[in-house]
Every structure is written in C-alpha cells, then in structure tokens.
C-alpha positions in Angstrom: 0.0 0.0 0.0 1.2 3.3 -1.0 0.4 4.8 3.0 2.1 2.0 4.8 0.6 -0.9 6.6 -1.3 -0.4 10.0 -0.8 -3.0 12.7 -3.0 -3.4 15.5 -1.0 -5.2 18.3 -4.7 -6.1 21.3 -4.3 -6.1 25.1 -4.1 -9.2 24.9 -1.9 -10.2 22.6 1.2 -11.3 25.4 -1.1 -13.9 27.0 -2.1 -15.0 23.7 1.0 -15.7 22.6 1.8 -16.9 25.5 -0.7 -20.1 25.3 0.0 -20.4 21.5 3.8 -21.4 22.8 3.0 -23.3 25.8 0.3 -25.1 23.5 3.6 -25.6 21.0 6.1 -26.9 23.3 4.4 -28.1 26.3 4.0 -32.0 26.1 1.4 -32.5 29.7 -0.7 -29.9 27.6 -0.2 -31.3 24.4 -1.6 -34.8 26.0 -4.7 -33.0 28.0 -5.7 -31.5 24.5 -5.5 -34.9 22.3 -7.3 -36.6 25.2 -10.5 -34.4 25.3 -10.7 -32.6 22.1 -12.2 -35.7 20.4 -15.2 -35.7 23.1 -15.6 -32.1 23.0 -15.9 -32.0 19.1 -18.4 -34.9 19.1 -20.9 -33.6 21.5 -20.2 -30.5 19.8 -21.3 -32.3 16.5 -24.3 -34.1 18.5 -25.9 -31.1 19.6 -25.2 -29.1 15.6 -26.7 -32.6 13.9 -29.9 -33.1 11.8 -30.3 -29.3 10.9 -29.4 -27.4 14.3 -27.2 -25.4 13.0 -29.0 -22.1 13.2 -30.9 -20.6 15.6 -34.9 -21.3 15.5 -36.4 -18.7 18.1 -36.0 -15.1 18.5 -34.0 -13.8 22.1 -31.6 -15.4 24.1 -34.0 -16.8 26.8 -35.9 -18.9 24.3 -32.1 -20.1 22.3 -31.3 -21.0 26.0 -34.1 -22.9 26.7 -33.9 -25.1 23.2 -30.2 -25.5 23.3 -30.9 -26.8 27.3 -33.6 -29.4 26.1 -31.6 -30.6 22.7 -28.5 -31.5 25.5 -31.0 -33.2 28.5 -32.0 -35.1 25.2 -28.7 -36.0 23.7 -27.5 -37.3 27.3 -30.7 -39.3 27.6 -29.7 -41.1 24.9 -26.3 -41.7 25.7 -27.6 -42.8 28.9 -30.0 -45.3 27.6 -27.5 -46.4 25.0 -25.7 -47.6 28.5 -28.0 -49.5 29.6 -30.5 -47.3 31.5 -32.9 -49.3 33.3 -35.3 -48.0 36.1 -36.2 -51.1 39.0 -38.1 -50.7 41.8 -38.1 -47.0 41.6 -34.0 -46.9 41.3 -32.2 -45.6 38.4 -29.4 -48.0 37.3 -26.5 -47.9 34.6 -26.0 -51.9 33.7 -24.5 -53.6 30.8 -25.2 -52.7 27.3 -27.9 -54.4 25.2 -26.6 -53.2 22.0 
C-alpha cells in the first residue's frame, strides 16, 4: 500500500502468545488436548446434527431454553445407550444391550 501498513497489536496479545507457545512446546498440555478434544468436538457435532445449525427462536432466553432441552436429550440417549434401566423405583446404569 502506497500509506504504509497499519498493525494493531490487542491487550491481549502477550497472553495469547503466550498459550500459542505453551500449546507448542508443552508435552502435559499437548496430552490433556488430544485426550479431550475428540469428546468435545463430538458432543459439539451431537448437539449441531440433523439441521441445528442455526438458531430457531427469537432472544436469548428462548435459544437458551432449546439448546438446554436438545442437550438433557442427547445425554438421555447416551444414557440409555448404556444400559438405563429404572427397577423398583431406582435408576441403574448396567451392561449394554446393543
């Protein structure tokens, strides 16, 4: 550009860099990342599946609400997947049926 070029350096831009170096070199972080990103990105793609991408309702309460019901439901289902059973009046994880 004729003018120059303008760079914008943010408040946070220490601790940012920071983390991007300790995220880099840091093997006990590097291990805590590999071993939960892959559960965190599939309930993440759970709760986006079968057209939930956008936003039905109108306000924050409502978006709130929804997104609250879609994950009770998803963890019902991973419950019962596990072998949910309810006898005499007790909830009870046992062995898989699938």
């Amino acid at each position: 550009a004729k003018a120059g070029r303008l760079l914008t350096i943010r408040p946070h831009h220490g601790l940012m860099a920071a983390a991007r170096h300790q995220a880099a070199t840091d093997a006990p972080w590097q291990a805590d990342y590999r071993r939960w990103r892959a559960p965190v990105e599939r309930a993440v793609a759970w709760v986006v599946a079968r057209g939930n991408r956008r936003l039905r309702y109108l306000g924050a309460i409502k978006n709130d609400a929804w997104l609250h019901t879609r994950a009770a439901a998803l963890n019902l289902r991973t419950l019962i997947s596990l072998g949910l059973t309810r006898t005499n009046g007790t909830w009870a994880i046992g062995p898989s049926s699938a």
